[in-house]
C-alpha positions in Angstrom: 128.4 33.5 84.0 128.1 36.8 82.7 128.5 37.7 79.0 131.1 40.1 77.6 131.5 40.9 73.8 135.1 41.7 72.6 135.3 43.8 69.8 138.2 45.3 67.8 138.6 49.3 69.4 137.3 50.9 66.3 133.6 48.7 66.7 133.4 49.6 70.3 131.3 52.6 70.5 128.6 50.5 68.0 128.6 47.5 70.1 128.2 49.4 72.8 125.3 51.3 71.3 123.2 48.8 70.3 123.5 47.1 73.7 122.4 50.1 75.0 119.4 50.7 72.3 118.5 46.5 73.5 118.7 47.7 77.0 121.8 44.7 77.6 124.4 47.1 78.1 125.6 46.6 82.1 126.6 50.5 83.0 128.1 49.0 86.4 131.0 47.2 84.5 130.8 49.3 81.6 133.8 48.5 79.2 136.8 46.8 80.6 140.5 46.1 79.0 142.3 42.8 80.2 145.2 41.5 78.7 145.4 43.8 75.3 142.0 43.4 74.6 138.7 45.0 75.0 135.6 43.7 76.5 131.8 45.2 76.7 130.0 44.1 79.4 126.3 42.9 78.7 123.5 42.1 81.6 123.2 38.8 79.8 124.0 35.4 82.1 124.9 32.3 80.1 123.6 29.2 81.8 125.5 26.1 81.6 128.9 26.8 81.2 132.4 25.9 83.4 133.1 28.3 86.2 136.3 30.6 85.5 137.6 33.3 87.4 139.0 34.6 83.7 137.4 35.4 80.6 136.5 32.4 79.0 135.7 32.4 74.7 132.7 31.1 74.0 131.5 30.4 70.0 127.5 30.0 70.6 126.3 32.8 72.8 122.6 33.2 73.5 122.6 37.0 71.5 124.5 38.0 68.5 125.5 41.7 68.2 128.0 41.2 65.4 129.8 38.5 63.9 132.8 40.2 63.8 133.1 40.4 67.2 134.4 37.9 69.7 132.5 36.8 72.9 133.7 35.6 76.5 131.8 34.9 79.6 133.3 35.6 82.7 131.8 34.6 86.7 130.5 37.5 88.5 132.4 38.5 91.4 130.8 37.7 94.6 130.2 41.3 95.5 129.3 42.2 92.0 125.9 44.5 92.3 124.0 42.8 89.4 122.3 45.3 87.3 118.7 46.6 87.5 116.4 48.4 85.3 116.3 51.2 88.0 120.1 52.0 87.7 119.0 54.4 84.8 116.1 55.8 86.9 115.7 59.8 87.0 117.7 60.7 90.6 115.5 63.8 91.0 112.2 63.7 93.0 110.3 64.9 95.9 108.0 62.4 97.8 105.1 64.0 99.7 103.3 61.8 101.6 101.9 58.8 99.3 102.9 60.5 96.9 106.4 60.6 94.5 106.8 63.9 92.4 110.2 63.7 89.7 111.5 66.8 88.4 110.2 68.2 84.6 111.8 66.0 81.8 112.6 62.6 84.1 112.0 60.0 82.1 112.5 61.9 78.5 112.6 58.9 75.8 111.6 56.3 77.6 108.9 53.7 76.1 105.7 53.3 78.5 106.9 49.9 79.1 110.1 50.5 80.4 108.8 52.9 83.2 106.4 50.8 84.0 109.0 48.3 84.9 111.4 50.6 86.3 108.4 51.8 88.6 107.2 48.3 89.7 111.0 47.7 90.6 111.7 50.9 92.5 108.7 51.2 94.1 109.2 47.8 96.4 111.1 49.4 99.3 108.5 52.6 99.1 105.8 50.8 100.6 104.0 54.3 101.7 103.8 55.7 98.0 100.8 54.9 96.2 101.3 57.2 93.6 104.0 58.8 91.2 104.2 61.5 88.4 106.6 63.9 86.4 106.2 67.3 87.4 105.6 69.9 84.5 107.0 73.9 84.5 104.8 76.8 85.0 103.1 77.7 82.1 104.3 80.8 80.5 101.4 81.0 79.2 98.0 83.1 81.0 97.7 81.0 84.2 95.9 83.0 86.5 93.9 80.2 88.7 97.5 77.9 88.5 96.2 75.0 87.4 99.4 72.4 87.8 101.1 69.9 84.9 101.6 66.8 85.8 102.1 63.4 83.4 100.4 60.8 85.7 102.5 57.2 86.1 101.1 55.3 88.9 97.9 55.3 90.5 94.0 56.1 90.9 94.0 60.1 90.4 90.3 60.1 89.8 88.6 62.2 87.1 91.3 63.8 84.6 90.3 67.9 84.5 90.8 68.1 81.2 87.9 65.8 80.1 85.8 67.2 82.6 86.6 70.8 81.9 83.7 72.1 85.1 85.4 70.3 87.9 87.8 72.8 87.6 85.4 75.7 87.9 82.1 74.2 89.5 83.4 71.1 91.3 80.9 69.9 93.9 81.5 67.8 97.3 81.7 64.9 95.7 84.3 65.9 93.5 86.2 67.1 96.3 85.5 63.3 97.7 86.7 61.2 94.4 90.1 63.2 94.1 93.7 61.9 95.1 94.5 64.4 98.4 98.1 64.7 99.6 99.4 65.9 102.9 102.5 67.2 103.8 104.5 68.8 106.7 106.7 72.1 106.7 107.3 73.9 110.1 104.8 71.1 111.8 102.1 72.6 109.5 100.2 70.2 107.9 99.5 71.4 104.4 96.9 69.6 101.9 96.3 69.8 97.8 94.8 67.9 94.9 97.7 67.8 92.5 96.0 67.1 89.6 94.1 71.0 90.3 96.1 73.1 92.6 100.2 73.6 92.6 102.8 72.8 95.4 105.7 74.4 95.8 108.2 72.8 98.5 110.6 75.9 98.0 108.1 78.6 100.4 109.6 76.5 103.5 111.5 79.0 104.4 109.4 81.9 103.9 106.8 79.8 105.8 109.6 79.6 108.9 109.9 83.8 108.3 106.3 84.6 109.1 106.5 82.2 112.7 109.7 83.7 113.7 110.4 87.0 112.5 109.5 90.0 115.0 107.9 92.0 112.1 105.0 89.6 112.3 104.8 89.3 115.8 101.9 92.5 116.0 99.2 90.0 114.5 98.2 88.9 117.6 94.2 90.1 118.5 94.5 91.9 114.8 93.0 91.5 111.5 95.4 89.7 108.9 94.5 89.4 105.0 96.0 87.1 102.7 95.0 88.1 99.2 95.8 85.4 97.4 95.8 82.5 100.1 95.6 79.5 97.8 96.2 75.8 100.1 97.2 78.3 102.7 101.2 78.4 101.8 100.9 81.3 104.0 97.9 81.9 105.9 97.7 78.6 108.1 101.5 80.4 109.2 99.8 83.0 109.8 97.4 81.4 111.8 100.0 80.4 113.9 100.8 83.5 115.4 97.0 83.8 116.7 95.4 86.7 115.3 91.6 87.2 116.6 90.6 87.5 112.2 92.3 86.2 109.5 90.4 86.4 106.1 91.4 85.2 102.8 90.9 85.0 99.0 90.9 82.8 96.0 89.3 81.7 92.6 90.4 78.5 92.5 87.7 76.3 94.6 90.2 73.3 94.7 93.1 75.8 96.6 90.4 76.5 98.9 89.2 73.1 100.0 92.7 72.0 100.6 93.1 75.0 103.2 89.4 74.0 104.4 91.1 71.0 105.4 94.8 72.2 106.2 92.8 74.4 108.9 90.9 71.3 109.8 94.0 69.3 110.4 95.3 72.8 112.5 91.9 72.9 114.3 91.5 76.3 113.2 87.5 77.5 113.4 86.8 78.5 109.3 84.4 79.6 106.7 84.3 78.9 103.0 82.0 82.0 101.6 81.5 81.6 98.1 80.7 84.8 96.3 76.9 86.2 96.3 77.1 84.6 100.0 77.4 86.2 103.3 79.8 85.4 106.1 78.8 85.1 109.8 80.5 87.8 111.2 79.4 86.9 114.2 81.5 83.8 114.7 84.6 85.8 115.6 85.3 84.8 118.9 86.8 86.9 121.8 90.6 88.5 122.3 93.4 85.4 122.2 90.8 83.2 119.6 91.1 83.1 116.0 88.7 82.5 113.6 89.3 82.6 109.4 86.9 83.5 106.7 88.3 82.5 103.1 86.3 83.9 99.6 86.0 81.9 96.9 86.2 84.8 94.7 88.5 87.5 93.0 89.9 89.4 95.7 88.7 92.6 94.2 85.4 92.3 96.5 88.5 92.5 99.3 87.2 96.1 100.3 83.6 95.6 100.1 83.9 92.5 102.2 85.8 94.3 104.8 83.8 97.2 104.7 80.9 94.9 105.7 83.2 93.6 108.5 83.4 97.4 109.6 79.9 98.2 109.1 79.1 95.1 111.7 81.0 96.2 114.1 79.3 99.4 114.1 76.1 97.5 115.3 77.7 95.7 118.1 80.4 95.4 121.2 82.8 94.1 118.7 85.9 96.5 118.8 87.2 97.4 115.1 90.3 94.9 114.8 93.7 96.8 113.1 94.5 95.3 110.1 98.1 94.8 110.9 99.2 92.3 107.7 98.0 92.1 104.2 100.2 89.6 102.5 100.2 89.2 98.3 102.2 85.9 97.2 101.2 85.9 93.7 104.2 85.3 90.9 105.5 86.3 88.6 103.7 89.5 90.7 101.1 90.5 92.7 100.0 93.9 90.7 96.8 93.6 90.2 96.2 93.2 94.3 98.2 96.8 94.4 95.7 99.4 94.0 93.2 96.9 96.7 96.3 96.6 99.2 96.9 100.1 99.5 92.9 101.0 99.8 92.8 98.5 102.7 95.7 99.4 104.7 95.8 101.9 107.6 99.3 104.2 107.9 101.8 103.1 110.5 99.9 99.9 111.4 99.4 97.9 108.4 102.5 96.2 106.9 102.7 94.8 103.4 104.3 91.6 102.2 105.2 91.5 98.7 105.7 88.8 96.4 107.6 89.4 92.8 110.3 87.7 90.5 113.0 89.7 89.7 116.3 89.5 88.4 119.4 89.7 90.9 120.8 93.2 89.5 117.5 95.0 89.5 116.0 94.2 93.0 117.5 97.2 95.0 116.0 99.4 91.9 112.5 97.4 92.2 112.9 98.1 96.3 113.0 101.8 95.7 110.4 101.4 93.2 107.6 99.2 94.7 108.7 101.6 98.1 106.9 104.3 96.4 103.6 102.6 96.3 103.9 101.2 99.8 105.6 103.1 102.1 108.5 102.6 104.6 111.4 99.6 103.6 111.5 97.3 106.2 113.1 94.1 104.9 114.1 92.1 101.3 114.0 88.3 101.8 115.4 86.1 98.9 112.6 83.4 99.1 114.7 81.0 96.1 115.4 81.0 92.8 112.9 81.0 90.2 115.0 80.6 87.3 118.7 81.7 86.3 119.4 85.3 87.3 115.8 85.7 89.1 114.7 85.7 92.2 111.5 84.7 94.4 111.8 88.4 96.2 109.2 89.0 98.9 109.8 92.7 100.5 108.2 93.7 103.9 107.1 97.1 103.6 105.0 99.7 106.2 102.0 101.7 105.2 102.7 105.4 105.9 
């Protein structure tokens, strides 16, 4: 028999309250009026008493809200859903692979306990996720190697960065080894990160899809393609995709790179990990309608130099000079600082830019004409999504003249 409390309309609201603040208060029945009065329904069942289809008074019921109040039990309905401590759970969350991700603020005011519980209970029909956490926003604050928020909940996450501050910047192979990985799939790519050191963002899907189907990006086969900030690969395993003979890419963060190491492993695509001071095997480029990638595990800065070398070896053998026919920056809020290197690398009429920046809705045909200036010929604007109210993810194609 379930337990209702029956107080007079003015004590409602507080009797409902403090069921709430005991966690008794059943949100399925909520508060019900029958025959002139009012009744609060609790998640309370009261053993032992005679079966009625009505609401039955009843003067020694197992909790005690208020004296003033009055109190009934009443037989659940046979379809009656009985309540659970997941019916308050956050709706909002993204599962990628073994992994659940809920959206910034889910599970605000709650006591450890309770989640726990409310985990333990929702997670019995996910049998695939091992592992859950509450996502946290971009910092506002200097970010520059992105390393992600997340409030752990469930799960082995190995080593937490920030008590070991150097696994961030010096982690070795057997830090790679003890991390959590996850895997996912956009556009049949399989894309890999250490969420407790690198960022995911779910929202490039269809940016991703651009690159494989748009004809713009269809000259990159037997070229030379540079990502400047490659990160997991977001970007460059799509471009990868569309076979060109070199692909090279940049980035600081060591973590982004070894989950493109093994994105491209999972892609079977041939790769080097250069870290700076070292040299890459030029060499290993294979012949037309192959595709090898080189990634640098430093600022991209050295981006000229490096290529420069690239240049300078195929001055010393039968290896043709490839046209760099893509140079793609997907830094936010903007890729600036990767300007002044973009435009020293490309070659007029061949190479075309891609060109990631925030901006707000009313300024982007201004920003168009403006970033147009420092990159050539207008070719396309592509709302990527929305970063935050009034401001786009804008990414412009643009060709070097």
């Amino acid at each position: 028999m379930q337990l209702f409390i029956s107080p007079s309309k003015r004590d409602i609201k507080a009797v409902k309250t403090e069921l709430e603040k005991r966690e008794l208060f059943d949100k399925t029945t909520g508060v019900i009026s029958h025959d002139g009065s009012m009744f609060v329904a609790t998640t309370v069942t009261e053993g032992g008493r005679e079966t009625s289809d009505g609401f039955v008074e009843i003067t020694d019921p197992s909790i005690n809200v208020s004296s003033e109040c009055k109190y009934f039990v009443r037989e659940r309905s046979p379809d009656q859903k009985h309540p659970s401590i997941t019916d308050d759970m956050p709706k909002r969350y993204t599962i990628y692979g073994s992994m659940a991700l809920f959206t910034a603020g889910s599970f605000a005011g709650w006591e450890k306990t309770k989640i726990q519980r409310a985990l333990t209970e929702w997670l019995k029909d996910k049998p695939g996720v091992t592992h859950v956490a509450v996502n946290s926003p971009i910092s506002k604050q200097q970010n520059v190697i992105r390393h992600p928020g997340i409030t752990r909940l469930v799960g082995d996450w190995g080593p937490y960065p920030a008590d070991h501050p150097m696994l961030y910047d010096h982690p070795t192979s057997e830090d790679f080894h003890n991390a959590y990985w996850v895997t996912t799939t956009q556009n049949d790519i399989k894309q890999c990160w250490a969420p407790m050191y690198t960022m995911f963002s779910r929202g490039n899907i269809k940016e991703k899809a651009r690159v494989l189907n748009s004809p713009i990006f269809k000259s990159s086969s037997n070229s030379l393609v540079v990502d400047l900030y490659c990160g997991i690969g977001y970007f460059f395993l799509s471009y990868a995709q569309l076979k060109p003979r070199l692909i090279l890419g940049w980035d600081i963060n060591a973590w982004s790179i070894e989950g493109l190491r093994r994105g491209a492993q999972l892609a079977k695509l041939s790769l080097q990990v250069v870290k700076e001071g070292e040299k890459p095997d030029w060499s290993k480029v294979g012949p037309p309608g192959t595709t090898h990638a080189i990634v640098f595990n430093e600022s991209n800065e050295k981006a000229v130099e490096r290529i420069e070398e690239l240049r300078r070896f195929n001055e010393t053998t039968t290896m043709e000079a490839l046209p760099l026919t893509h140079i793609n920056m997907g830094l936010l809020p903007d890729c600036k600082q990767a300007w002044g290197t973009a435009t020293s690398l490309a070659q007029s009429g061949v190479t075309t830019y891609h060109v990631h920046e925030n901006v707000a809705m009313n300024e982007i045909e201004e920003f168009t004409r403006e970033r147009g200036k420092v990159f050539g010929k207008h070719l396309h604007t592509e709302m990527v999504k929305t970063f935050a109210p009034g401001v786009g993810h804008i990414v412009w194609d643009f060709i070097s003249t």
